[in-house]
C-alpha positions as CSV (number, residue, x, y, z in Angstrom):
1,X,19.4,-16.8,6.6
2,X,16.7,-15.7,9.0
3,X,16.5,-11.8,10.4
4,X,17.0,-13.3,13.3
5,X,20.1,-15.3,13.0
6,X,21.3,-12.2,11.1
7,X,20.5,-9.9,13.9
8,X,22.6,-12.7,16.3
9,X,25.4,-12.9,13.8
10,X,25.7,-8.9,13.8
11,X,25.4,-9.1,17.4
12,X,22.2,-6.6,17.1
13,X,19.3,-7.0,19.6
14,X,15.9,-7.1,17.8
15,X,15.1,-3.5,18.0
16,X,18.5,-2.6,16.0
17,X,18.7,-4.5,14.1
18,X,15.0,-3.4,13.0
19,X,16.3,0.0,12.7
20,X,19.3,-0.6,11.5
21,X,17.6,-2.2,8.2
22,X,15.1,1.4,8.4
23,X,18.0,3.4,7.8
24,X,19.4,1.1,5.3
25,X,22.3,-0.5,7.0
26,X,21.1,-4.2,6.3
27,X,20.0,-4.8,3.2
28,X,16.8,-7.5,3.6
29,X,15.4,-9.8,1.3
30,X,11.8,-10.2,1.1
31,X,9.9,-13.1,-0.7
32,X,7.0,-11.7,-3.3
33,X,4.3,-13.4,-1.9
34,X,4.4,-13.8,1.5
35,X,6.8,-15.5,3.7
36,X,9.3,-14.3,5.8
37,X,11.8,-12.0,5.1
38,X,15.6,-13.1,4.6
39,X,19.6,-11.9,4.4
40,X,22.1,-12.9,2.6
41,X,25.1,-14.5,3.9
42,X,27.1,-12.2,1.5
43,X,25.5,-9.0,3.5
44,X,26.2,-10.1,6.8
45,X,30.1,-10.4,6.0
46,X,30.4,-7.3,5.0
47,X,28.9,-5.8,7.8
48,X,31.1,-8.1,9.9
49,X,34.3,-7.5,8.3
50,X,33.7,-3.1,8.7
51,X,36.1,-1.4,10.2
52,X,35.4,-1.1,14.2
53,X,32.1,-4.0,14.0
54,X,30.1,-4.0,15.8
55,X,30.9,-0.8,18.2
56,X,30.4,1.2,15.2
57,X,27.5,-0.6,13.8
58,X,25.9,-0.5,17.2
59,X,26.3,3.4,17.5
60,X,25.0,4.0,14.0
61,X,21.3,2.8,15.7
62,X,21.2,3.9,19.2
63,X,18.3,5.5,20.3
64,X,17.8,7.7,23.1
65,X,15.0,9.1,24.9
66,X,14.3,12.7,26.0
67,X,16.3,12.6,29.2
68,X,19.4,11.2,26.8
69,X,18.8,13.0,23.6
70,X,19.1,16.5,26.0
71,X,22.1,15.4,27.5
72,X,23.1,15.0,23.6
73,X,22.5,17.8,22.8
74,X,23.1,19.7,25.9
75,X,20.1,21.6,26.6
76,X,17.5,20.6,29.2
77,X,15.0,18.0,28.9
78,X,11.8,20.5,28.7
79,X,13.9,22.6,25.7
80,X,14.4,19.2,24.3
81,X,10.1,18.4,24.3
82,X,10.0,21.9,22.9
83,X,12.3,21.7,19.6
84,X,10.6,17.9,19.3
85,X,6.8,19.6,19.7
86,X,7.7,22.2,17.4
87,X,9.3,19.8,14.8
88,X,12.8,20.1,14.7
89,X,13.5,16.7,15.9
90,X,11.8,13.7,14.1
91,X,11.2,10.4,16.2
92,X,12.7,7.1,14.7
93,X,10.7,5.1,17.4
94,X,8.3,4.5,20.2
95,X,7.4,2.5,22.8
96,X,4.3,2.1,25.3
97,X,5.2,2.5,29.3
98,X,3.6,0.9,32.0
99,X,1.1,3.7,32.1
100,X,-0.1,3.4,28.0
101,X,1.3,6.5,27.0
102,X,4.0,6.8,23.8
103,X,7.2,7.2,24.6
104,X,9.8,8.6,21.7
105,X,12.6,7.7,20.8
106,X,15.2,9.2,18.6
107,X,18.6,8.3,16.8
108,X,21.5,9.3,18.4
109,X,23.7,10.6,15.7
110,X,20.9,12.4,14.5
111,X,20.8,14.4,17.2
112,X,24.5,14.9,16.8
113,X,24.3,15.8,13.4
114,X,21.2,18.4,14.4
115,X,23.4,19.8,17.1
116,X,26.2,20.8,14.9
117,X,24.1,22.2,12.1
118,X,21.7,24.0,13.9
119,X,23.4,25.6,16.9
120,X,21.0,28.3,17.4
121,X,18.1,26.6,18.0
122,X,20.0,25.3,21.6
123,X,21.0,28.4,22.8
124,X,19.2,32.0,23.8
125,X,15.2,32.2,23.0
126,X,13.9,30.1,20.6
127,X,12.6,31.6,17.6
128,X,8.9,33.4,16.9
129,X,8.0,30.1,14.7
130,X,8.5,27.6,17.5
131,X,6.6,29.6,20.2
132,X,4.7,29.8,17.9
133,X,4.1,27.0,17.5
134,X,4.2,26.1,21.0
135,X,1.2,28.7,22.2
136,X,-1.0,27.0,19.3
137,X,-0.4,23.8,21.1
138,X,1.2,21.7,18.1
139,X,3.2,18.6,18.3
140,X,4.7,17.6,14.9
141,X,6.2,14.3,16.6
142,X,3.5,11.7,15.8
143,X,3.5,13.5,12.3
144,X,6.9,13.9,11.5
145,X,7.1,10.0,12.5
146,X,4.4,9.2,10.4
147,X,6.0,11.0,7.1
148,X,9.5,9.3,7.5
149,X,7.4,6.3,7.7
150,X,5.6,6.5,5.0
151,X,8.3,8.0,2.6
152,X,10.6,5.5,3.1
153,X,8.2,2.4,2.5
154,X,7.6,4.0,-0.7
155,X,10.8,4.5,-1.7
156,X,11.1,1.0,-1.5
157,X,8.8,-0.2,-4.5
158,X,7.8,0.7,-7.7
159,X,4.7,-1.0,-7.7
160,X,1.4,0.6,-7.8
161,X,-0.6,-1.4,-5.7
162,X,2.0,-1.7,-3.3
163,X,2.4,1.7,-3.0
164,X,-1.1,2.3,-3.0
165,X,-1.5,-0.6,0.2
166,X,1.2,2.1,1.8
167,X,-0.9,5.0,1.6
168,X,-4.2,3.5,2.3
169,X,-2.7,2.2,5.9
170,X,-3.3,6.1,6.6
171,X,-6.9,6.4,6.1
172,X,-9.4,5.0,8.7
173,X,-11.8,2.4,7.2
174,X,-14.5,5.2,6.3
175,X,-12.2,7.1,4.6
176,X,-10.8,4.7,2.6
177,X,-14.2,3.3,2.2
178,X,-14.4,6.3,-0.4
179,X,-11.4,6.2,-2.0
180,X,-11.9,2.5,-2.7
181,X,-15.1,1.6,-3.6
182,X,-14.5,-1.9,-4.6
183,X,-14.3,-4.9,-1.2
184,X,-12.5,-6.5,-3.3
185,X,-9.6,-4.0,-3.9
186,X,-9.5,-3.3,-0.4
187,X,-8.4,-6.5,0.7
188,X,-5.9,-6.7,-2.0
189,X,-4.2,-3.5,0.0
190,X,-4.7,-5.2,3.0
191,X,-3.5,-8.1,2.2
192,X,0.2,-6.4,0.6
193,X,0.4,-3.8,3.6
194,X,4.1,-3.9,4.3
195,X,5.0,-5.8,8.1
196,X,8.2,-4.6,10.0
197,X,11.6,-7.1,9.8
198,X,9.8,-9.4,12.7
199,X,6.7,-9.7,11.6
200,X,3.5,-8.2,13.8
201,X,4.1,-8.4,17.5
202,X,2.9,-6.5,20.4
203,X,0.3,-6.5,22.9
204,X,-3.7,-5.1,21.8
205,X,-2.6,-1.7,23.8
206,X,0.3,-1.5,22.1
207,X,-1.3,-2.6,18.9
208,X,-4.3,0.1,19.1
209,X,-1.5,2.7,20.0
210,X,0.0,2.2,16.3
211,X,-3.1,1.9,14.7
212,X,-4.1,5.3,15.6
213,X,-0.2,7.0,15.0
214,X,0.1,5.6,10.9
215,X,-3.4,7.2,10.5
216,X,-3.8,10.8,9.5
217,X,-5.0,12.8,11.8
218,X,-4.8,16.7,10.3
219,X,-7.2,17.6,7.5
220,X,-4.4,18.7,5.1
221,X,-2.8,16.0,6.0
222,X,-6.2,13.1,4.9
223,X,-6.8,15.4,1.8
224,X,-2.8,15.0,1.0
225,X,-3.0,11.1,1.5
226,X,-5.7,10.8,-0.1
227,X,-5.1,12.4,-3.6
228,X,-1.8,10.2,-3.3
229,X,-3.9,7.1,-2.8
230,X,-6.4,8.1,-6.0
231,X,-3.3,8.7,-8.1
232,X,-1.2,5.7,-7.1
233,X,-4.9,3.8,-7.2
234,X,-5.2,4.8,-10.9
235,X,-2.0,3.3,-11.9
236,X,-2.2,0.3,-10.0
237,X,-5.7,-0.1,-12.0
238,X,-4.0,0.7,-15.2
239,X,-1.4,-1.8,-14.8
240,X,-3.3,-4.9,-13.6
241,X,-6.5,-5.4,-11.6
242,X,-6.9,-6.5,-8.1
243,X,-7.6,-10.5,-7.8
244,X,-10.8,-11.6,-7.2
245,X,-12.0,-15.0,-5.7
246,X,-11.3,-17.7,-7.7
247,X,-8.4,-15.6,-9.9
248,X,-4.2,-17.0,-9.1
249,X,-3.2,-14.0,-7.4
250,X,0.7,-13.5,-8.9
251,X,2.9,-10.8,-7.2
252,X,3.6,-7.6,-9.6
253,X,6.9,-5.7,-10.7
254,X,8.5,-4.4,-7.4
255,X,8.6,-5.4,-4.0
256,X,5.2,-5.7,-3.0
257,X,5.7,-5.7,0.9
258,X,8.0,-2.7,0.6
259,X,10.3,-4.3,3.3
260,X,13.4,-4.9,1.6
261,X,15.7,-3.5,-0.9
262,X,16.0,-6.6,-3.0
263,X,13.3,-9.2,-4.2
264,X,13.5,-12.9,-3.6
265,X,12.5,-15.7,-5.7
266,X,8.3,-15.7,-6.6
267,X,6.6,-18.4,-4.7
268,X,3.5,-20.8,-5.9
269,X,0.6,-18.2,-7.0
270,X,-2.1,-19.0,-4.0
271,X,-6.0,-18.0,-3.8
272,X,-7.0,-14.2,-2.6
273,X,-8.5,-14.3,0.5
274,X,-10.7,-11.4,1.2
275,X,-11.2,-11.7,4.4
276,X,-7.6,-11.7,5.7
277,X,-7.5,-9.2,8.4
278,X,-5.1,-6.5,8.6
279,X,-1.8,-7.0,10.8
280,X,0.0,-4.0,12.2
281,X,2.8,-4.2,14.7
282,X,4.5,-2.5,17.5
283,X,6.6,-2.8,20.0
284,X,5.7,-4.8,23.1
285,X,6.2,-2.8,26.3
286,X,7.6,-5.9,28.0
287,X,10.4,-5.9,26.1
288,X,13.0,-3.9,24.8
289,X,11.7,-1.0,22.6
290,X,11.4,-2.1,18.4
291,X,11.0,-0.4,15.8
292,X,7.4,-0.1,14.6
293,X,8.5,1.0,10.6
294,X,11.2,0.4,8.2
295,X,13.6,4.8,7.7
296,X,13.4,8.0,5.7
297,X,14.7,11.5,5.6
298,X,14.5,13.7,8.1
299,X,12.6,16.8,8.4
300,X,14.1,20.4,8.3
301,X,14.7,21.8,11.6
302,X,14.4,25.4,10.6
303,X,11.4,25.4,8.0
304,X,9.7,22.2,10.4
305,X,8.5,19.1,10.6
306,X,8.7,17.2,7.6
307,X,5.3,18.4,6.3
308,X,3.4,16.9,2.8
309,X,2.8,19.7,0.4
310,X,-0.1,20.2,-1.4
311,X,0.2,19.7,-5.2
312,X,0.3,22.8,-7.1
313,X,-2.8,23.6,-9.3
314,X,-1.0,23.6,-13.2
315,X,-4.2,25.4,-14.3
316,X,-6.3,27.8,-13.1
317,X,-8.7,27.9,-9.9
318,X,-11.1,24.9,-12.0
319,X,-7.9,22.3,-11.4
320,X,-8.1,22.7,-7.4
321,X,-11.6,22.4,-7.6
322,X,-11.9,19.2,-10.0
323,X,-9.5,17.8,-7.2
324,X,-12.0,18.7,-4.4
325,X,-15.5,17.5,-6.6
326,X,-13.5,14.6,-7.4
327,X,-12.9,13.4,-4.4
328,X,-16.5,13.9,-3.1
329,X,-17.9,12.2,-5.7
330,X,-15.3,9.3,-5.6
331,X,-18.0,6.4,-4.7
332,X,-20.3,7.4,-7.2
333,X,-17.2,7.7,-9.9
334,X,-17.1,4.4,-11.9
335,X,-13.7,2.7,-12.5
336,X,-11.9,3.1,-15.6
337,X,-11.1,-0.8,-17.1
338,X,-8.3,-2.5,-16.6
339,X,-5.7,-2.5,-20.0
């Protein structure tokens, strides 16, 4: 059935339903291909027939903003901004108000589950790390968001180039310029960037909003996303090359939208187009807040936001700076053939 007759059948509004396939609740079926996503009738009755459906279903992906999440946690809303700034709390969320600016949302029995394992971060004076923190002016929300993300689209394929199309949603169009050379290649990833449950919605505000949160925005953070992109680009090239005009472009191993947790049946192969612009989605402020992703892990509290470490150099000083002159010197670097 449609996500949207499932969502009515699990008596879900749009937005939880959205988040309640993030987290892994609902298990989706996605087409290779295209097309939209589906559910099987089979996955829907047992999520009806659980004990205490839908109340318990329904509490499993509430959300709740600051002034909420506070009073779940029992501190006051400005310690709440705090922890959340300093990256002890990760957003699963947001929305645009009336005045343009994001507004976060987080899971409910997160917080819950945060509250009872980390007691001490709600009570006395918060730690050196998170004034820290705080005095430098960070905020780990938009990044923490971003790596739960981006972590759990991955964990949903195999395949190379769909797992490169994840990482190259990070870079802006000159950075990934470099990376990938090849127009071609680029509108491949384009064209398989994953789309939330409901496809892309959202006003332009609301769509420029996103567009700037799933980019990078730290330099560890581009140099980190981009050596994933090179490596998971170097497979992908390995494995198969990227259609070019004229070529039957047939979906690879994996789930190439990185929606779902299973993979439908493989549709007609159809011609590439290269000029197929990219769609992105968020939620429209009009309406109720939805999900802008599809779920991961969350970040520690005590160590911080949910960071992306820097591979460790298995030789000596040369590796790290192979790494750096390789990635400087990516345009001019021909690409290996395809086997």
């Amino acid at each position: 059935m449609a996500v949207g007759t499932a969502a009515q059948e699990l008596q879900l509004k749009r937005g939880e339903f959205a988040i309640a396939v993030h987290v892994g609740l609902v298990r989706v079926l996605v087409q290779q291909g295209g097309g939209r996503p589906r559910v099987r009738r089979e996955e829907v009755d047992r999520l009806r027939s659980q004990d205490g459906f839908p109340e318990v279903l329904r509490e499993r992906v509430r959300t709740v903003g600051t002034a909420e999440g506070a009073q779940v946690l029992g501190i006051s809303p400005d310690r709440f901004t705090k922890l959340a700034r300093a990256g002890c709390l990760t957003p699963i969320t947001f929305y645009l108000n009336r005045y343009r600016a994001v507004v976060w949302l987080y899971l409910a029995q997160e917080l819950a589950e945060f509250a009872a394992r980390e007691p001490q971060l709600l009570v006395g004076n918060s730690p050196a790390w998170v004034r820290s923190r705080l005095e430098g002016g960070a905020d780990f929300r938009a990044r923490n968001w971003r790596s739960r993300h981006i972590e759990r689209l991955l964990s949903l394929t195999e395949d190379p180039w769909a797992r490169a199309a994840v990482l190259a949603g990070t870079l802006d169009p000159v950075q990934l310029a470099e990376v990938v050379d090849d127009p071609y290649e680029r509108a491949y990833l384009a064209r398989i960037r994953p789309e939330p449950v409901f496809g892309p919605k959202g006003s332009p505000s609301a769509r420029e909003a996103l567009g700037r949160l799933v980019q990078a925005d730290e330099p560890d953070e581009m140099l980190w996303r981009r050596v994933g992109l090179i490596t998971e680009l170097d497979n992908a090239r390995e494995a198969r090359s990227a259609p070019r005009p004229g070529d039957e472009w047939r979906p690879g191993p994996g789930n190439e939208l990185g929606l779902g947790l299973e993979r439908g049946q493989e549709p007609e192969p159809e011609p590439v187009s290269v000029s197929e612009p990219v769609q992105v989605f968020s939620p429209d402020p009009a309406s109720e807040p939805a999900p802008t992703f599809v779920p991961v892990r969350d970040s520690d509290p005590v160590r911080g936001p949910a960071s992306d470490p820097a591979p460790a150099p298995t030789t000596a000083p040369e590796a790290a700076l192979g790494l750096l002159a390789r990635l400087g010197l990516r345009r001019r670097a021909s690409r290996r053939p395809c086997r």
